[in-house]
C-alpha positions in Angstrom: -2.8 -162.6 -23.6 -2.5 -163.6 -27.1 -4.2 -161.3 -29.6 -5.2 -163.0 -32.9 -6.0 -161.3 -36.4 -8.4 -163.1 -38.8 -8.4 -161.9 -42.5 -11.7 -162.5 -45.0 -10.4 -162.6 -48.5 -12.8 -161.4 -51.4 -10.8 -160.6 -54.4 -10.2 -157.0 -55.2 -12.3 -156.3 -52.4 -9.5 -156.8 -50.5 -8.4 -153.1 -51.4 -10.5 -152.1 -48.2 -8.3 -154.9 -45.8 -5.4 -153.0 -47.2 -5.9 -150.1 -45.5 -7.2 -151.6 -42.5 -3.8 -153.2 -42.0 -1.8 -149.9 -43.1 -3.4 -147.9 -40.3 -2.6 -151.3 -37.7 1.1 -150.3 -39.1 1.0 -146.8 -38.6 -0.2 -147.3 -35.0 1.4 -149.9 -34.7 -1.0 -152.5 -33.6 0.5 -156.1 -34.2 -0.9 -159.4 -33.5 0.1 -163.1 -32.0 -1.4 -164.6 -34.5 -2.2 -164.1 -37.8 -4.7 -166.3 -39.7 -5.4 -165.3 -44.0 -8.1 -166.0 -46.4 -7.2 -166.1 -49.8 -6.3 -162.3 -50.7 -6.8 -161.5 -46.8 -3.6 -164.1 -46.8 -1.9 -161.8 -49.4 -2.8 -158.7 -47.5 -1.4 -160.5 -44.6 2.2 -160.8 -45.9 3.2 -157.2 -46.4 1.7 -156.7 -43.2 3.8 -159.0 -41.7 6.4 -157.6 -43.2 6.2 -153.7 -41.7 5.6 -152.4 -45.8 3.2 -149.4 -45.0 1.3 -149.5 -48.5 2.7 -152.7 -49.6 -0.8 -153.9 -50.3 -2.8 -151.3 -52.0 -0.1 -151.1 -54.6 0.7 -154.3 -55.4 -3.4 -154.5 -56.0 -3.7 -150.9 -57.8 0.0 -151.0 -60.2 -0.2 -153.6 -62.3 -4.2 -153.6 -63.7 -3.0 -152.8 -67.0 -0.7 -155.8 -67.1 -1.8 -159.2 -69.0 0.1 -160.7 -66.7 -1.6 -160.0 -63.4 -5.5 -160.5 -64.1 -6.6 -161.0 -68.0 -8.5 -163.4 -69.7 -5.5 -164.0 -71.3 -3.8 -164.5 -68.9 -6.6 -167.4 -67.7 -6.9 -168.7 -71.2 -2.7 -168.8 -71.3 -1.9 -170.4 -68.2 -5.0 -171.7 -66.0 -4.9 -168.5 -63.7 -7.0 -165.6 -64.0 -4.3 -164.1 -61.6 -1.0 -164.4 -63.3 0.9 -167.2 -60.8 4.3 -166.4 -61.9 4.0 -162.8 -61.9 1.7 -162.3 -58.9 4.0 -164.7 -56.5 7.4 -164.7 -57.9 7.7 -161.5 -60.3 5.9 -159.2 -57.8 7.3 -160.1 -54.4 11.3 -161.0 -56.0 11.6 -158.3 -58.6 8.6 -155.4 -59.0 8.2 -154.8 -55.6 10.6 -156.8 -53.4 8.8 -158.7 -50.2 10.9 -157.8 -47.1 11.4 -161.5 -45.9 13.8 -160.2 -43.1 11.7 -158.7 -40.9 9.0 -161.0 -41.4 11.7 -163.5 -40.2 12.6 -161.2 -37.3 8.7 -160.6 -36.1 6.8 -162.4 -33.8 3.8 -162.9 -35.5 2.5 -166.8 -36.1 1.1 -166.3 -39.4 -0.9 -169.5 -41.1 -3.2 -169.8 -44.1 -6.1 -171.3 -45.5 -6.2 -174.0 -48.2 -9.0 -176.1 -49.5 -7.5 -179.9 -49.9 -9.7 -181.3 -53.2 -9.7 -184.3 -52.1 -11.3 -184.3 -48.9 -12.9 -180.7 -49.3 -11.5 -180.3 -45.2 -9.1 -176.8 -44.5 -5.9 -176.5 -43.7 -3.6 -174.2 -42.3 -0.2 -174.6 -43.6 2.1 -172.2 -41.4 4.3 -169.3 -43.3 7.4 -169.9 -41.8 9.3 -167.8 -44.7 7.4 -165.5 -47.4 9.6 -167.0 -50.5 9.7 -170.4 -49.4 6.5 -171.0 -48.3 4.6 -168.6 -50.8 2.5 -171.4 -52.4 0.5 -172.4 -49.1 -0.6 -168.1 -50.5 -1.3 -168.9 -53.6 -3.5 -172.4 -53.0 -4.8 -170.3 -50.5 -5.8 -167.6 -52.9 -6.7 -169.9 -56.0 -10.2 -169.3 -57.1 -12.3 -172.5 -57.9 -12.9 -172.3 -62.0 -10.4 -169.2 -62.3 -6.9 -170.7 -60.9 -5.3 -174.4 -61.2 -5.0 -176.4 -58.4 -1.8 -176.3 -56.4 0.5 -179.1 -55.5 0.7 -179.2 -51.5 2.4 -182.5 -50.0 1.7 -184.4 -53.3 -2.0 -183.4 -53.1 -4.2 -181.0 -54.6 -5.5 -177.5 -52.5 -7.5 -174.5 -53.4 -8.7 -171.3 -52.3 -9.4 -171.7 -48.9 -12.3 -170.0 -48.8 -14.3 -173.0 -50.1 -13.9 -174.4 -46.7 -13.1 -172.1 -44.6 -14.0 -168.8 -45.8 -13.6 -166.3 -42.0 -11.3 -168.7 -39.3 -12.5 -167.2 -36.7 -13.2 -169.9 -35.2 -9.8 -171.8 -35.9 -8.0 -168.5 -34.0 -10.2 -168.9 -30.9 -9.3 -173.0 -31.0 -5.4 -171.6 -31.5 -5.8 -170.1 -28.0 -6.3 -166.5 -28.9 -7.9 -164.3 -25.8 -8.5 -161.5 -28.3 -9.8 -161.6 -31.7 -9.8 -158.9 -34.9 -11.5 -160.3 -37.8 -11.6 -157.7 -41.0 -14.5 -158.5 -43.1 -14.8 -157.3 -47.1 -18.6 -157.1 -46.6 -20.9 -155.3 -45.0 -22.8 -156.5 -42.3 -25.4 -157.3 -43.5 -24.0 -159.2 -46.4 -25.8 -162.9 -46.5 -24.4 -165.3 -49.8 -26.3 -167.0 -52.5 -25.8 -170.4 -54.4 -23.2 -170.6 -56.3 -24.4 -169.9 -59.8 -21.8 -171.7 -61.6 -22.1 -175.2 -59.6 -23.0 -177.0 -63.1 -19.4 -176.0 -64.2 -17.8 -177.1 -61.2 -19.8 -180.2 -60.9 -17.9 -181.0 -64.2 -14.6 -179.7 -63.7 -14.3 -181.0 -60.7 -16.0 -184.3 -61.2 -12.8 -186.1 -59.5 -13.2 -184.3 -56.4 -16.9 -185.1 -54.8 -15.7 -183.4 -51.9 -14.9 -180.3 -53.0 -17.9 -180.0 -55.1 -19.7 -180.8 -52.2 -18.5 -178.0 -50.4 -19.5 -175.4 -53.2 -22.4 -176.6 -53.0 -23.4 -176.2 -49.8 -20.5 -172.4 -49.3 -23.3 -170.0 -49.0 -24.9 -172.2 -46.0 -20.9 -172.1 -44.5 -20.2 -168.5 -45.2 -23.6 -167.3 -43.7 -23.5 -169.3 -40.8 -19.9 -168.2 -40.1 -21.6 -164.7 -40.3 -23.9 -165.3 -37.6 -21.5 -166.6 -35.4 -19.1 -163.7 -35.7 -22.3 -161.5 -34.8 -23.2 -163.6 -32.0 -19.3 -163.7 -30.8 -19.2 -159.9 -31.2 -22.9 -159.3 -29.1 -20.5 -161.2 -26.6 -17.8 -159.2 -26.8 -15.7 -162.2 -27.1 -14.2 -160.4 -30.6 -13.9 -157.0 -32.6 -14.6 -156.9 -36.2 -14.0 -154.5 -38.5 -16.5 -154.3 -41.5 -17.4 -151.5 -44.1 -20.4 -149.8 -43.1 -21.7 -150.1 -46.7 -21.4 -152.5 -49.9 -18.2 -151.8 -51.2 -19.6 -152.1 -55.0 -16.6 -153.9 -55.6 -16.2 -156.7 -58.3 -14.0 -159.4 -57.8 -11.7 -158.5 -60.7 -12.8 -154.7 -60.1 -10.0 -152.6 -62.3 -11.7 -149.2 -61.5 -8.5 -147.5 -59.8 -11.1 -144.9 -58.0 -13.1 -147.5 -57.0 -10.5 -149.2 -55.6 -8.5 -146.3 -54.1 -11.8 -144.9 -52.8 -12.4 -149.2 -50.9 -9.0 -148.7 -49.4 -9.5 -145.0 -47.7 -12.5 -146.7 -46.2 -10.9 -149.5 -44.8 -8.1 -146.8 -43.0 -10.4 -144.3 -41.8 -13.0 -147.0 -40.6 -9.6 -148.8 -38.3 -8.6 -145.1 -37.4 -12.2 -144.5 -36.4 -12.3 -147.1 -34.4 -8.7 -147.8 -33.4 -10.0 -146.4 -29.6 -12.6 -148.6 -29.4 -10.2 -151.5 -30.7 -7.2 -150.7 -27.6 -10.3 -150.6 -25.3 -11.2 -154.0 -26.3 -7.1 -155.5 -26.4 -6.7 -154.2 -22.8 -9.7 -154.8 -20.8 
């Protein structure tokens, strides 16, 4: 049986994943395959990795820097979310990435990324976290908010443009069992993008990928039904806050934050039963 693990992303939503994933550590409930969105692809590597709180901190430590998410640090460099810092600083100095036993798992771990040119996904494998860590950050780099990233002489973002909840990729990459974590409730349904005039001229070189923010909400929505559908089926197990998270984006409220992540490790440990029930039947 091969059990699969789909991550939304969803900014500093994300917080909420992060303690999803801590309690799958504690009890230690690991996956075949591993497929991230944007900060869900984040989340993913100190998961990977076996760093019980990993996650939460490396989204709660650093607020106050410039460096990790500041206008400044968007008018400085292109990114709203320091590159440098977040991908290099972070993971090879501040709060070292455990590469070795991501080498030594057994988990297939891929990510999303958005190619500009023909607005299609991607899913670039993470064969090692330092080597491969900028299929994570094109995966993670926000339309309007991040630079695009050089991938095989070509240019990728966020992967959510295109692909925003793989579930469906995972159940083409042969998984028998599915856990998708979701960063909104239920009953969550997206709107137009608002900002489309801005990315209609940004963007004017890429007709694709404009084309694809246009028409996200229609994606993401539809994505949502089918994950309903698939769950009525019992075909996968999501995990979802039971209630809007009130969560910005950029959200720098530590209580907010810490509050989003004790939801998303009671709600796994509430339903962890339910979830071996599910693995095993």
């Amino acid at each position: 049986m091969k059990i699969g693990l789909v991550l939304e992303g969803g900014g500093m939503r994300g917080v909420f994943t992060a303690g999803v994933l801590d309690a799958f550590l504690e009890k230690d409930l690991n996956a075949d395959l591993c497929i991230g969105v944007s900060a869900g692809a984040c989340l993913a590597c100190s998961y990977l990795c076996k760093q019980v709180g990993r996650g939460f901190s490396v989204m709660t430590d650093y607020l106050d820097d410039r460096d990790y998410c500041s206008l400044s640090s968007l008018i400085r460099t292109g990114d709203l979310f320091g590159a440098d810092f977040l991908y290099h600083k972070i993971p090879e100095e501040l709060y070292p990435i455990d590469n070795t036993a991501f080498l030594n798992g057994k988990t297939e771990f891929h990510v999303v990324v958005t190619n500009c040119t023909t607005g299609k996904p991607e899913y670039p494998q993470i064969s090692d976290m330092l080597r491969d860590v900028d299929y994570v950050r094109a995966s993670s780099s926000l339309p309007l908010l991040a630079r695009t990233v050089d991938l095989y002489g070509e240019k990728y973002l966020d992967g959510g443009v295109s692909d925003p909840i793989p579930v469906q990729k995972a159940l083409d990459m042969g998984c028998d069992k599915t856990i998708v974590v979701l960063t909104q409730h239920r009953g969550f349904r997206k709107s137009p993008e608002k900002t489309m005039p801005l990315i209609q001229c940004k963007y004017r070189n890429y007709p694709n990928l404009v084309r694809d923010m246009r028409v996200r909400h229609q994606v993401y929505n539809d994505t949502l039904d089918q994950i309903a559908s698939l769950e009525r089926q019992g075909e996968i197990f999501v995990i979802a806050p039971e209630e809007p998270l009130k969560i910005r984006r950029t959200e720098k409220n530590r209580d907010l934050l810490k509050n989003a992540y004790r939801n998303g490790k009671e709600t796994a440990l509430r339903l962890l039963p339910a979830l071996r029930t599910y693995l095993t039947e």
